[in-house]
N, CA, C and O atoms as CSV, one atom per row, in Angstrom:
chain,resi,resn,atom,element,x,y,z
A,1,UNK,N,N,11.407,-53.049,-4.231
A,1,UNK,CA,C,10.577,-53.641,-3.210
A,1,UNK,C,C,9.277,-52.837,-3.123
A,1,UNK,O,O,9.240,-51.676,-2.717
A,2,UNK,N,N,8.339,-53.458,-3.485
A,2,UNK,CA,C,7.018,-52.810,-3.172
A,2,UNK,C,C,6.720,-52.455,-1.782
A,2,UNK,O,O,6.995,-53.163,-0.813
A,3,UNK,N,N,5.931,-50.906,-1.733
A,3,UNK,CA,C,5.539,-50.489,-0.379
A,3,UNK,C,C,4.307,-50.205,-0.557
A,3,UNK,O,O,3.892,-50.030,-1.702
A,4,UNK,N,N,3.530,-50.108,0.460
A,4,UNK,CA,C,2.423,-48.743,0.515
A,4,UNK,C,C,2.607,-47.886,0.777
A,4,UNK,O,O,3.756,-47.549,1.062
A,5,UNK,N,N,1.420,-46.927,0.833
A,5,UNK,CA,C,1.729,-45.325,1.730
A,5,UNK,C,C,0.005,-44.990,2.124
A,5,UNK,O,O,-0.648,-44.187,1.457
A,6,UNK,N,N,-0.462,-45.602,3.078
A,6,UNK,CA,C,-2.609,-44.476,3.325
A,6,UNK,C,C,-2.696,-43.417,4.150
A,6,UNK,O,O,-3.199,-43.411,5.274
A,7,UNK,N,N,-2.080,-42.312,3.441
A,7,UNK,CA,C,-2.760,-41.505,4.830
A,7,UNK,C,C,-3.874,-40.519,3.845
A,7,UNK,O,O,-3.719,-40.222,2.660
A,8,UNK,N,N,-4.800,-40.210,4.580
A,8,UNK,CA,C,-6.113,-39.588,4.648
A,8,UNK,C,C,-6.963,-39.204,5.704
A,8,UNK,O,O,-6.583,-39.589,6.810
A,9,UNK,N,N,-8.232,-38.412,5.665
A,9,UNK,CA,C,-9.039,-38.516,6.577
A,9,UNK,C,C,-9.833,-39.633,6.959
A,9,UNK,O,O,-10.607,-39.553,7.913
A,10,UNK,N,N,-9.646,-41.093,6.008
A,10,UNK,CA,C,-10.163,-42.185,6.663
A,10,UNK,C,C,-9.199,-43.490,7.552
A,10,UNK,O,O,-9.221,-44.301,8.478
A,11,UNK,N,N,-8.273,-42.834,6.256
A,11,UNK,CA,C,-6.879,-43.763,6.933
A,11,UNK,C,C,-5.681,-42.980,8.372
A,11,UNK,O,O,-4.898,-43.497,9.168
A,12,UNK,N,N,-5.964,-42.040,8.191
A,12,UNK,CA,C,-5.299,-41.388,9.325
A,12,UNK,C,C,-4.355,-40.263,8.783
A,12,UNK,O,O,-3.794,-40.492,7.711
A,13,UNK,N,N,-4.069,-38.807,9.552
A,13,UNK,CA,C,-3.387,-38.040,8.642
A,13,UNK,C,C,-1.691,-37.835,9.213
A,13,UNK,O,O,-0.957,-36.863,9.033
A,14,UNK,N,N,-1.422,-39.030,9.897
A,14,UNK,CA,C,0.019,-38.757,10.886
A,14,UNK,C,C,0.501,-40.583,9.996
A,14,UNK,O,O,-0.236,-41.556,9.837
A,15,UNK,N,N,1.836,-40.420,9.636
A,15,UNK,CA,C,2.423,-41.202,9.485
A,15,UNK,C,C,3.380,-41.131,10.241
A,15,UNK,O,O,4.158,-40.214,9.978
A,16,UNK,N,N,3.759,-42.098,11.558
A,16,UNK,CA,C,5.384,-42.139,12.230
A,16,UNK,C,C,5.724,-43.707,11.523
A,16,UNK,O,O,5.128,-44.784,11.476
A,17,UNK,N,N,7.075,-43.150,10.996
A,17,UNK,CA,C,7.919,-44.161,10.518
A,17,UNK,C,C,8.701,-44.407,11.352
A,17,UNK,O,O,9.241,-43.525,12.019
A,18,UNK,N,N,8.963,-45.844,11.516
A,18,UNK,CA,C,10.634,-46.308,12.589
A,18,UNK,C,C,11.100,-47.822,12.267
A,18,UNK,O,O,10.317,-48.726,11.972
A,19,UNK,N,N,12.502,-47.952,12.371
A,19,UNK,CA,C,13.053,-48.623,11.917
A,19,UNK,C,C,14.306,-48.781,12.728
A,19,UNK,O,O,14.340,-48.318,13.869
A,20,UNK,N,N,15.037,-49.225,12.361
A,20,UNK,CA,C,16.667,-49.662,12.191
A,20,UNK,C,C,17.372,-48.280,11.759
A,20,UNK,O,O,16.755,-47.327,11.282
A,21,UNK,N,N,18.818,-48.318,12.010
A,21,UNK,CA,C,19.411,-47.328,11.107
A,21,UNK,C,C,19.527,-47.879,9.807
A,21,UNK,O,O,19.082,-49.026,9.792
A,22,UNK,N,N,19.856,-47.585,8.965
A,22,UNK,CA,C,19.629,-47.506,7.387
A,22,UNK,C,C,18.374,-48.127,6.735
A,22,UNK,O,O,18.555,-48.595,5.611
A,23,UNK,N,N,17.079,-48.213,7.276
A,23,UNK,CA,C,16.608,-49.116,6.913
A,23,UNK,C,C,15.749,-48.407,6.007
A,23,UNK,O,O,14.591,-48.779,5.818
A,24,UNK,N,N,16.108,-47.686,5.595
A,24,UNK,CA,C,15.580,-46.838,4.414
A,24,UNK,C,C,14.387,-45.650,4.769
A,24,UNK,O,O,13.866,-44.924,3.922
A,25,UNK,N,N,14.182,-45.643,5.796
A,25,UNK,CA,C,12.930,-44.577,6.630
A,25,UNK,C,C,12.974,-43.006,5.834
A,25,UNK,O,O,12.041,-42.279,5.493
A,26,UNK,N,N,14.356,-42.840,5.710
A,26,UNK,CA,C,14.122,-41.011,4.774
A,26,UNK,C,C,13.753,-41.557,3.503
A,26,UNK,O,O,12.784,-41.092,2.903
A,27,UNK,N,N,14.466,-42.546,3.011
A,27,UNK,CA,C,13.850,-42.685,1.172
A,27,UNK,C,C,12.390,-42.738,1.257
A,27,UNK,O,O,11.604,-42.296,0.419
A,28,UNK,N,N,12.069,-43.415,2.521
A,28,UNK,CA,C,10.295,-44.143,1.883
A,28,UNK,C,C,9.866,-42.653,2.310
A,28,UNK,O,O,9.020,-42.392,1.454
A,29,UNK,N,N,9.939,-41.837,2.915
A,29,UNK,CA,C,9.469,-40.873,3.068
A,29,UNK,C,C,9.704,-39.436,1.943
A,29,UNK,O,O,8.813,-38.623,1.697
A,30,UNK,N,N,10.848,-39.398,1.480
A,30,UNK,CA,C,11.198,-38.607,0.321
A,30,UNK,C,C,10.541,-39.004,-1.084
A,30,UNK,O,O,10.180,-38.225,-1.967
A,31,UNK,N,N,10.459,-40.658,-1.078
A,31,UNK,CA,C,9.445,-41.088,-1.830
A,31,UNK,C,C,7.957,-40.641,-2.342
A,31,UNK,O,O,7.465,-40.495,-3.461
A,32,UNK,N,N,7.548,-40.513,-1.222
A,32,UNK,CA,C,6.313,-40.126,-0.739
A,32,UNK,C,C,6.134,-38.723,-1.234
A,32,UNK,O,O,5.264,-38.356,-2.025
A,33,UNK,N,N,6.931,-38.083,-0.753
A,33,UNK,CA,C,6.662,-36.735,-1.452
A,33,UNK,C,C,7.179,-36.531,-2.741
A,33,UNK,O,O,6.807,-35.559,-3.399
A,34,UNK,N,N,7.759,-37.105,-3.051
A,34,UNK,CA,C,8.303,-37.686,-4.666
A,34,UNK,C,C,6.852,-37.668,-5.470
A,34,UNK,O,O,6.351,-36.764,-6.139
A,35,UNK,N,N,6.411,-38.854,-5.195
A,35,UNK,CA,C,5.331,-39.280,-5.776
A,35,UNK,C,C,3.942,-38.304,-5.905
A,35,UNK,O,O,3.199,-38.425,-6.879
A,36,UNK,N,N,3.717,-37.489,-5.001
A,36,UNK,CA,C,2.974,-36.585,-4.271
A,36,UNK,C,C,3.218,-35.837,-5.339
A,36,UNK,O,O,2.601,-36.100,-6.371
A,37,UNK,N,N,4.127,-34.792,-5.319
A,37,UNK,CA,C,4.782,-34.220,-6.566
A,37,UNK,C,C,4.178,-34.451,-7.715
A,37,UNK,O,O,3.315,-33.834,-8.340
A,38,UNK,N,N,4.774,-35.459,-7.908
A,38,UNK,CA,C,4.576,-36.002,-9.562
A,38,UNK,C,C,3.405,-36.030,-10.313
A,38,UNK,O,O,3.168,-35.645,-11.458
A,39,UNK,N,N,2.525,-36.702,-9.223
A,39,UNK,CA,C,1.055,-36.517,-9.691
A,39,UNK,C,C,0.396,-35.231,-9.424
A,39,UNK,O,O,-0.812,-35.242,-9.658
A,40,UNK,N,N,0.912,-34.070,-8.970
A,40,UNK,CA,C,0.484,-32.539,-8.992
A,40,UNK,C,C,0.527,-31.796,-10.143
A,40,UNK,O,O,-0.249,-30.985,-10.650
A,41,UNK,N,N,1.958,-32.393,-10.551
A,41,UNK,CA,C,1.827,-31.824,-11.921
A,41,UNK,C,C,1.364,-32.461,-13.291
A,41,UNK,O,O,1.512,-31.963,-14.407
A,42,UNK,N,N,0.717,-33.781,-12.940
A,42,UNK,CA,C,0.239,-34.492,-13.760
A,42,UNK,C,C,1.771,-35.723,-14.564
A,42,UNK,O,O,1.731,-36.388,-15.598
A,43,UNK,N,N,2.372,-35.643,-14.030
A,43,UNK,CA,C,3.465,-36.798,-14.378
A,43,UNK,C,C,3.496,-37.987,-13.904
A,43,UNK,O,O,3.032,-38.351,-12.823
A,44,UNK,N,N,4.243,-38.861,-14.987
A,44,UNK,CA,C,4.062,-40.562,-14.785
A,44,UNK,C,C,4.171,-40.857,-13.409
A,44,UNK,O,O,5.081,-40.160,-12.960
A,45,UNK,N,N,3.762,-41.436,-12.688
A,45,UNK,CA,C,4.056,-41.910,-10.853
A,45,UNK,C,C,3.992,-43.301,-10.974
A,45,UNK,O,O,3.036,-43.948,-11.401
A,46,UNK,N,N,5.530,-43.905,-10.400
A,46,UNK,CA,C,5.769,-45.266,-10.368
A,46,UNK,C,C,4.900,-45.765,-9.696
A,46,UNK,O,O,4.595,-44.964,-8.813
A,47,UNK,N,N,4.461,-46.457,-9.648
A,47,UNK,CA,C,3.203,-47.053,-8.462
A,47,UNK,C,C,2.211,-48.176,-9.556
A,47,UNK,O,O,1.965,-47.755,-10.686
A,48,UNK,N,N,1.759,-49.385,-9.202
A,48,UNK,CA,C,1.122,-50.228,-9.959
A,48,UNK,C,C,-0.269,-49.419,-9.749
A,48,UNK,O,O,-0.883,-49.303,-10.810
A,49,UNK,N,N,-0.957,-48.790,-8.541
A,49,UNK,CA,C,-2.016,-48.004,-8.844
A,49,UNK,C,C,-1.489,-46.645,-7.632
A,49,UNK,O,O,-0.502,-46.760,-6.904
A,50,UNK,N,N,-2.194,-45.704,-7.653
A,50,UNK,CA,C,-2.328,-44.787,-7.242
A,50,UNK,C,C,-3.198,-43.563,-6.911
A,50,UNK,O,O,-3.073,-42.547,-7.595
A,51,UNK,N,N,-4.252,-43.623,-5.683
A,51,UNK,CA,C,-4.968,-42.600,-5.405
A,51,UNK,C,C,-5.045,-41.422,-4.903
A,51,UNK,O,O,-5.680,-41.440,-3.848
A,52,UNK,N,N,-4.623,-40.260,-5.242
A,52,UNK,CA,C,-4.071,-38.755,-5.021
A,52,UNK,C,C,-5.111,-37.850,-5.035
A,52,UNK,O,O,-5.795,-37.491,-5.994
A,53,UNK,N,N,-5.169,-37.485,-3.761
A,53,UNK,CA,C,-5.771,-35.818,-3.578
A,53,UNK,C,C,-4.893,-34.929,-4.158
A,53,UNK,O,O,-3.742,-35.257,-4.444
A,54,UNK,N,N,-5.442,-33.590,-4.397
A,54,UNK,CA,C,-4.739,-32.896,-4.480
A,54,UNK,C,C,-4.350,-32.552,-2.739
A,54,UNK,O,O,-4.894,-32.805,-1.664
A,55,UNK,N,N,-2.982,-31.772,-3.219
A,55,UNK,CA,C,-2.297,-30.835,-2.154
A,55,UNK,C,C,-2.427,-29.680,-2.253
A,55,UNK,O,O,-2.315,-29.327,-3.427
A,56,UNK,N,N,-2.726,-28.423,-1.179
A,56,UNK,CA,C,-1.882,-27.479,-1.852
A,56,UNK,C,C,-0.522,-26.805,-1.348
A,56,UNK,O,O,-0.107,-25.676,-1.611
A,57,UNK,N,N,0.099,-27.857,-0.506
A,57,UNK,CA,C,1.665,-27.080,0.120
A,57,UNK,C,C,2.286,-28.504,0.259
A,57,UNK,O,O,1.752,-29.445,0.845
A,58,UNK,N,N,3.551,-28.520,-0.399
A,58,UNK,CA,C,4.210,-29.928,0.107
A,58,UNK,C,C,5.363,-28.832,0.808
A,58,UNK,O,O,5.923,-27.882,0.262
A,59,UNK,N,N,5.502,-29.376,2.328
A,59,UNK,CA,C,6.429,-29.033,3.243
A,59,UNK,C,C,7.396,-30.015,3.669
A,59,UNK,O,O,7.007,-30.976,4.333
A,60,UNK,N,N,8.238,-29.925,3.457
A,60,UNK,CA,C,9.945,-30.697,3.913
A,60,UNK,C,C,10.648,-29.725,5.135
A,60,UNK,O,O,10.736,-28.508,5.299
A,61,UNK,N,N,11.195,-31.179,6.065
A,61,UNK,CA,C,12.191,-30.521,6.997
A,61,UNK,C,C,13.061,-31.685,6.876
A,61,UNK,O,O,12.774,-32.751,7.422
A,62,UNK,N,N,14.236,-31.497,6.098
A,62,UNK,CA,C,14.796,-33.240,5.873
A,62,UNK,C,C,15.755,-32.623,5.876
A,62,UNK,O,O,15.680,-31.420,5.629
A,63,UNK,N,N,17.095,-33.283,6.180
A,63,UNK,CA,C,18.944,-33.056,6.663
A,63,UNK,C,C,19.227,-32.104,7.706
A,63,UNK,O,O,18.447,-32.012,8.654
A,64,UNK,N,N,20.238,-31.400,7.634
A,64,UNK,CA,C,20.665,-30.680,9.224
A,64,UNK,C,C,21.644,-29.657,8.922
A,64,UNK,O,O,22.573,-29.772,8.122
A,65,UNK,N,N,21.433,-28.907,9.447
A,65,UNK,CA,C,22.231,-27.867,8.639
A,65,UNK,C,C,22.377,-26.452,9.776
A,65,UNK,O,O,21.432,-26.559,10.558
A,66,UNK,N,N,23.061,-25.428,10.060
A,66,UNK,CA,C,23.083,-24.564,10.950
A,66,UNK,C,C,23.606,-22.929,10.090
A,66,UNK,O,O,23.902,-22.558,8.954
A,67,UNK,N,N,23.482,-22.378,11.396
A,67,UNK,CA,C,24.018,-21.044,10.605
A,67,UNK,C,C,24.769,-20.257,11.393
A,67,UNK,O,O,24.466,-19.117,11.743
A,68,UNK,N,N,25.797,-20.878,11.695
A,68,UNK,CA,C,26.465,-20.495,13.050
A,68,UNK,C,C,27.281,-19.518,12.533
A,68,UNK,O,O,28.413,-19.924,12.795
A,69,UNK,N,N,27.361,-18.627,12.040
A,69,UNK,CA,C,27.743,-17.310,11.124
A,69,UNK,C,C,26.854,-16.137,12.359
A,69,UNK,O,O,27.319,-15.383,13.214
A,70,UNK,N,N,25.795,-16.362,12.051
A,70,UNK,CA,C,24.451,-15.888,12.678
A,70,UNK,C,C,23.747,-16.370,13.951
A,70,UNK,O,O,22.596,-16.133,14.316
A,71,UNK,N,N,24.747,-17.136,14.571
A,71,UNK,CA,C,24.060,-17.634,16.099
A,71,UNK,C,C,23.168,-18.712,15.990
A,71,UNK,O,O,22.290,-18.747,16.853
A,72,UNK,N,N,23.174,-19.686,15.061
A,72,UNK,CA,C,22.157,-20.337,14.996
A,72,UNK,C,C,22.482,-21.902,15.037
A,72,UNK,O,O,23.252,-22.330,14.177
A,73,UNK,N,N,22.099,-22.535,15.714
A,73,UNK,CA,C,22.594,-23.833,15.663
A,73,UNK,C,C,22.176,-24.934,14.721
A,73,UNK,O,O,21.892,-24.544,13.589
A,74,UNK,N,N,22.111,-25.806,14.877
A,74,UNK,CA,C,21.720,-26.960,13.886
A,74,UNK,C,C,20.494,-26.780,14.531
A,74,UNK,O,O,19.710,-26.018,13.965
A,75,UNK,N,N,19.979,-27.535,16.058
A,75,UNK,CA,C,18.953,-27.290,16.422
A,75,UNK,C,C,18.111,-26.418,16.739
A,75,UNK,O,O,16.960,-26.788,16.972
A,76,UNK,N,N,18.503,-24.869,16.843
A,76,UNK,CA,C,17.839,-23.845,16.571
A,76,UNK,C,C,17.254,-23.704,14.604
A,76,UNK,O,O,16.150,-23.324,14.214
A,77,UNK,N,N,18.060,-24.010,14.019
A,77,UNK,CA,C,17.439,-24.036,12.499
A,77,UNK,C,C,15.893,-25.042,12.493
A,77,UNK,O,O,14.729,-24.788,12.183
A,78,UNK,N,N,16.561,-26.189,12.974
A,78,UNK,CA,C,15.575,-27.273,12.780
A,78,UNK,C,C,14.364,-26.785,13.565
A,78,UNK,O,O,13.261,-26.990,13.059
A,79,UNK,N,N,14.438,-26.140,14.786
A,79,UNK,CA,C,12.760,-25.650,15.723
A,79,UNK,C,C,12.355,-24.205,14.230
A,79,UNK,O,O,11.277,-23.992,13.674
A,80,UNK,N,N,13.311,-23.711,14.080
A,80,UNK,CA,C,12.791,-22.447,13.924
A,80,UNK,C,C,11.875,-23.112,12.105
A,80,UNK,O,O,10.777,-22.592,11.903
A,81,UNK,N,N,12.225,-23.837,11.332
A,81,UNK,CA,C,11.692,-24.248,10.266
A,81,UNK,C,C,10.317,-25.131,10.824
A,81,UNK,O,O,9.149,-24.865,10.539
A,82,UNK,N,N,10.634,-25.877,11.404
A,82,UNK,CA,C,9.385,-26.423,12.262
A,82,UNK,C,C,8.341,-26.032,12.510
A,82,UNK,O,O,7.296,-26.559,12.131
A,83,UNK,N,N,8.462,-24.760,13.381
A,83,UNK,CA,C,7.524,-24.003,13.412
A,83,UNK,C,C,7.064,-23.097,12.174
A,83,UNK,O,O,5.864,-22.864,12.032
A,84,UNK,N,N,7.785,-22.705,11.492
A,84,UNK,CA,C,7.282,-22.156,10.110
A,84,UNK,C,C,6.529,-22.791,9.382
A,84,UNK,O,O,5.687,-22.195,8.710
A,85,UNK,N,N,6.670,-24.311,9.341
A,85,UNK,CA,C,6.082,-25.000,8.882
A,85,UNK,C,C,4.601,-25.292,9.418
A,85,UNK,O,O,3.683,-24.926,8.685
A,86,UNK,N,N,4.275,-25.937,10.668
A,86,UNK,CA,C,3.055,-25.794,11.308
A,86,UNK,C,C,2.416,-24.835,11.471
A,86,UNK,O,O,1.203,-24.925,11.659
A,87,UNK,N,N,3.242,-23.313,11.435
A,87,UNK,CA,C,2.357,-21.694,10.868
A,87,UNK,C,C,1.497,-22.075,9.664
A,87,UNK,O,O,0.274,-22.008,9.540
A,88,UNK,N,N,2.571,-22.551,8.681
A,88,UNK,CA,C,1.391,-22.819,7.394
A,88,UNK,C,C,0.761,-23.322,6.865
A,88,UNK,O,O,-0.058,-22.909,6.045
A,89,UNK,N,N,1.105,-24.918,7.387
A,89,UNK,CA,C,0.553,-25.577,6.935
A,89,UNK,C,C,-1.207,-25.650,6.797
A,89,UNK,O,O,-1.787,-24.706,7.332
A,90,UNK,N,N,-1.854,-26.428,6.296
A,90,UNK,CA,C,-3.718,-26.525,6.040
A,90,UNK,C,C,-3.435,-28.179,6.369
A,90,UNK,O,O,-2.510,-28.984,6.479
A,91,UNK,N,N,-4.742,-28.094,6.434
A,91,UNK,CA,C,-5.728,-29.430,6.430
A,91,UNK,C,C,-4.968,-30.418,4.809
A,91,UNK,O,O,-4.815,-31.636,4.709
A,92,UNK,N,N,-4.672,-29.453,3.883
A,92,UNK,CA,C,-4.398,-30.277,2.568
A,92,UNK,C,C,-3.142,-30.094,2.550
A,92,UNK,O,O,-2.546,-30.974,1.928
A,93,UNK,N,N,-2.675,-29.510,2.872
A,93,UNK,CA,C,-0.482,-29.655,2.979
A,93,UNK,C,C,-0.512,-31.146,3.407
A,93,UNK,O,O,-1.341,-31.790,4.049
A,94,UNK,N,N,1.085,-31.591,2.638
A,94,UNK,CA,C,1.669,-32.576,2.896
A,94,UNK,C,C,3.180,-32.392,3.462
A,94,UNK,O,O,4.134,-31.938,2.831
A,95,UNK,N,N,3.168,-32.818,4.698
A,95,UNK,CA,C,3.823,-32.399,5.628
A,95,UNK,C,C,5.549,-33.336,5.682
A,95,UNK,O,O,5.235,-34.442,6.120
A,96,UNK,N,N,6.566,-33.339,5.521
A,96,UNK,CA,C,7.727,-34.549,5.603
A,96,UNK,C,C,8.653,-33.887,6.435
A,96,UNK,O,O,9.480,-33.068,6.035
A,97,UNK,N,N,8.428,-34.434,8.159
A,97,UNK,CA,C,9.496,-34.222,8.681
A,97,UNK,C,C,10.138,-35.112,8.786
A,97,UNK,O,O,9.465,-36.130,8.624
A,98,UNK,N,N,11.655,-35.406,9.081
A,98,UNK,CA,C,12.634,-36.168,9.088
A,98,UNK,C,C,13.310,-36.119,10.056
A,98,UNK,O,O,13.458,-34.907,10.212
A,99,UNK,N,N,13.907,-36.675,10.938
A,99,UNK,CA,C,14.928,-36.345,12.187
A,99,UNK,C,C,14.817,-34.988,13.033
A,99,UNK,O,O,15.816,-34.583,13.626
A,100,UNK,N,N,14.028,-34.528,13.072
A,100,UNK,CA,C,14.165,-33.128,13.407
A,100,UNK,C,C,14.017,-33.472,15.255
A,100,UNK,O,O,13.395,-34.206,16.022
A,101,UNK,N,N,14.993,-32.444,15.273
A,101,UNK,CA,C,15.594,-32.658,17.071
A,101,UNK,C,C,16.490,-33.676,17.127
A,101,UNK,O,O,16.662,-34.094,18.272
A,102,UNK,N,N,17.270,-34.347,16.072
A,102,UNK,CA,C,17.969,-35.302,16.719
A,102,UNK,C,C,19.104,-35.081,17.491
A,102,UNK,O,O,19.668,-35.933,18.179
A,103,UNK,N,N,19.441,-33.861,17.355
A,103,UNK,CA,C,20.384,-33.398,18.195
A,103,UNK,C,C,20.330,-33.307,19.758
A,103,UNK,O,O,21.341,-33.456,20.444
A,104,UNK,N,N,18.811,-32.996,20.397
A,104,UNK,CA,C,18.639,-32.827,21.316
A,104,UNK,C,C,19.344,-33.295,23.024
A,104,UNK,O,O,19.497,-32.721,24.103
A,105,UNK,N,N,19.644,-34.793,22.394
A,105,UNK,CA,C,19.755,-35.821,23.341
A,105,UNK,C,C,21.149,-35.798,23.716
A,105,UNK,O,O,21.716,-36.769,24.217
A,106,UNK,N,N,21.643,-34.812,23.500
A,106,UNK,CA,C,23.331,-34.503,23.592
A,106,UNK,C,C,23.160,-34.049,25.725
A,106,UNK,O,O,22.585,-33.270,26.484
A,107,UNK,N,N,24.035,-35.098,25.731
A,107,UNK,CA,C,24.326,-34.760,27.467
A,107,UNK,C,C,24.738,-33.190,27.979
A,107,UNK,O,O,24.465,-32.819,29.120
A,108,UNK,N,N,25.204,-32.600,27.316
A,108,UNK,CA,C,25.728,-31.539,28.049
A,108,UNK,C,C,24.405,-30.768,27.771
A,108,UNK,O,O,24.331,-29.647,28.273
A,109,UNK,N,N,23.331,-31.225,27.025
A,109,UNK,CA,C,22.179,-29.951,27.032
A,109,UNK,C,C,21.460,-30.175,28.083
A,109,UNK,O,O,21.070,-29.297,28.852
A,110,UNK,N,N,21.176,-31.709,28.211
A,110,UNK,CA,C,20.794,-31.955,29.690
A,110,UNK,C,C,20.909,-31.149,30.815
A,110,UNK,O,O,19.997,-30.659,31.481
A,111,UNK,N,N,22.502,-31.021,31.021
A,111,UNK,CA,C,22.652,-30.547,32.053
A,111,UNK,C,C,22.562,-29.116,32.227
A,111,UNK,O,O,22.367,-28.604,33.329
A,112,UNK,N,N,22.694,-28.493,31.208
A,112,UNK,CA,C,22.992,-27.488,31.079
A,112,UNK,C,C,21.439,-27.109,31.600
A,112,UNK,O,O,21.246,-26.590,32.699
A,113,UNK,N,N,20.192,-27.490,30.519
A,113,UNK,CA,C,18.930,-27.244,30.646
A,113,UNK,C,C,18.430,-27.160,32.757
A,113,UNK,O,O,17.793,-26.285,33.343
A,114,UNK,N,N,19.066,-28.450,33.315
A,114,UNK,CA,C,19.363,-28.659,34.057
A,114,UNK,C,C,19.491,-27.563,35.164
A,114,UNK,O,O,18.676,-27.072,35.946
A,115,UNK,N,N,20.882,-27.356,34.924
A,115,UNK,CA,C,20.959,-26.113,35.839
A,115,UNK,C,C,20.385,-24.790,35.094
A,115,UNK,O,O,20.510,-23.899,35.934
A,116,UNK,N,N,20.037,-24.452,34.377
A,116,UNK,CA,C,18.702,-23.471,34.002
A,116,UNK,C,C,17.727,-23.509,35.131
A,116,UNK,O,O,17.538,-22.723,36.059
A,117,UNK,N,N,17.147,-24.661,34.795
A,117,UNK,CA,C,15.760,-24.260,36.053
A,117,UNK,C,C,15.807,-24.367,37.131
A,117,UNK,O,O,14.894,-23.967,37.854
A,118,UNK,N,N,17.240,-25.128,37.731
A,118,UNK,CA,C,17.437,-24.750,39.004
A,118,UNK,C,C,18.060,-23.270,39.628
A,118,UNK,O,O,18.135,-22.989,40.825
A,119,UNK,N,N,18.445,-22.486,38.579
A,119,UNK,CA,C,19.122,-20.953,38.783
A,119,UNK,C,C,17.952,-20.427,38.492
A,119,UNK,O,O,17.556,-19.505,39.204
A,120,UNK,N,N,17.209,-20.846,37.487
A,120,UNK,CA,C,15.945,-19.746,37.595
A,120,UNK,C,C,14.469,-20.445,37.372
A,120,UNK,O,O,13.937,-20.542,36.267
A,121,UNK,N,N,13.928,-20.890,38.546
A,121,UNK,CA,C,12.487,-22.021,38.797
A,121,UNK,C,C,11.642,-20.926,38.545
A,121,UNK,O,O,10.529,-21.370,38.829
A,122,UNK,N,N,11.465,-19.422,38.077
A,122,UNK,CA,C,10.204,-19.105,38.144
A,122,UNK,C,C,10.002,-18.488,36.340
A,122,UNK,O,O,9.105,-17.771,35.894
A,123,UNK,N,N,10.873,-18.927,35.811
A,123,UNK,CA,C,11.265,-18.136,34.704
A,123,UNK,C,C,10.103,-19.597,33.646
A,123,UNK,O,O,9.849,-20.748,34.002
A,124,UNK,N,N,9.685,-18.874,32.383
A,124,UNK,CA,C,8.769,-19.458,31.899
A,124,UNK,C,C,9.771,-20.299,30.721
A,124,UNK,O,O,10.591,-19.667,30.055
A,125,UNK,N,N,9.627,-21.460,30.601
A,125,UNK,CA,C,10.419,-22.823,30.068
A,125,UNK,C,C,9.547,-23.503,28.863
A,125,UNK,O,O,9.573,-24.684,28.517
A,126,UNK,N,N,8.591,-22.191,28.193
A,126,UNK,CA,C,8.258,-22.805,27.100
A,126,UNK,C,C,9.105,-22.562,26.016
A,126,UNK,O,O,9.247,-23.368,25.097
A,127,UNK,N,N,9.887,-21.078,26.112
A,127,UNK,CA,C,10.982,-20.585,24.980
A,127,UNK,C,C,11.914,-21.719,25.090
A,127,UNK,O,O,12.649,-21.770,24.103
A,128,UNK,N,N,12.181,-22.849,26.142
A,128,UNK,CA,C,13.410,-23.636,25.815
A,128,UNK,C,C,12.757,-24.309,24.727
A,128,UNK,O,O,13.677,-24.808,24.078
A,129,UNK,N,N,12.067,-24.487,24.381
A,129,UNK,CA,C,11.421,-25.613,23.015
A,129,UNK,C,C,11.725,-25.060,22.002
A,129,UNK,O,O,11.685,-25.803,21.022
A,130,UNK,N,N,12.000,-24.115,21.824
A,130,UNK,CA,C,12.679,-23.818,20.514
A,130,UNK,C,C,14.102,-22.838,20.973
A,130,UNK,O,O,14.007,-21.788,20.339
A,131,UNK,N,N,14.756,-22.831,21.424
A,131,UNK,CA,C,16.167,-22.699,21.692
A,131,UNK,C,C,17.226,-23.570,22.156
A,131,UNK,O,O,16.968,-24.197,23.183
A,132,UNK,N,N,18.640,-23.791,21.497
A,132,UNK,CA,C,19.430,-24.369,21.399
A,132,UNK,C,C,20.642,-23.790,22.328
A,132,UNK,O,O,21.708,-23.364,21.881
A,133,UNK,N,N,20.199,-23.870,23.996
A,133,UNK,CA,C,21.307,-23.506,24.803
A,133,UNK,C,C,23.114,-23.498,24.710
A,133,UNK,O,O,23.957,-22.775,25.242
A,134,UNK,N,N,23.197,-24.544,23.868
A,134,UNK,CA,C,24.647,-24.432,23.701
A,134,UNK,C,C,25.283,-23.956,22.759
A,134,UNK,O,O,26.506,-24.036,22.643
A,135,UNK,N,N,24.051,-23.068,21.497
A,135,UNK,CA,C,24.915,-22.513,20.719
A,135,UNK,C,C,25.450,-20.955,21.217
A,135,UNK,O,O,26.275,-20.341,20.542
């Protein structure tokens, strides 16, 4: 099935993809950096045409994974790569995040977060953005 893909400084440099579940949203996006790839190193790229800047950082945050060996949760991995990533990225990186935070929406963090700021209202609640209270 033929797709496109424009992002640029004329076409815009944020792609949000959304869909359905399975509706293929990580392929067209793994695609993308597939293709990205390919033409970096000068290799065939499926595509009937194709116009490529160079890059110089292709960055991925794609599947889910933890390190609970080491205190680390699924969603503590996923902030802490996140941010590594927006540390490095440039103006010419090509950026592929994927699901990241999907964990978030889990009820007991709610609450938990919840009674956090009601036990402590003066305490600064930007570190919750990258910490995973229930691991």
């Amino acid at each position: 099935m033929p797709n496109d893909c424009s992002l640029g400084a004329h076409d815009g440099q944020v792609l949000l993809v959304a869909g359905p579940n399975m509706g293929g949203k990580s392929t067209y996006l793994r695609q993308v950096a597939l293709i990205v790839l390919l033409a970096q190193v000068g290799s065939f790229v499926p595509a009937r045409t194709a116009r490529l800047g160079l890059v110089d950082r292709i960055f991925t945050r794609v599947g889910s994974h933890d390190d609970l060996a080491s205190g680390a949760s699924t969603f503590l991995v996923e902030m802490a790569e996140t941010a590594n990533i927006l540390r490095h990225a440039t103006p010419r990186s090509l950026v592929v995040l994927d699901e990241v935070g999907r964990g978030t929406s889990h009820p007991r963090r709610a609450v938990h977060r919840a009674r956090g700021a009601r036990a402590h209202p003066q305490r600064d609640r930007r570190a919750d953005a990258v910490r995973d209270p229930l691991s």
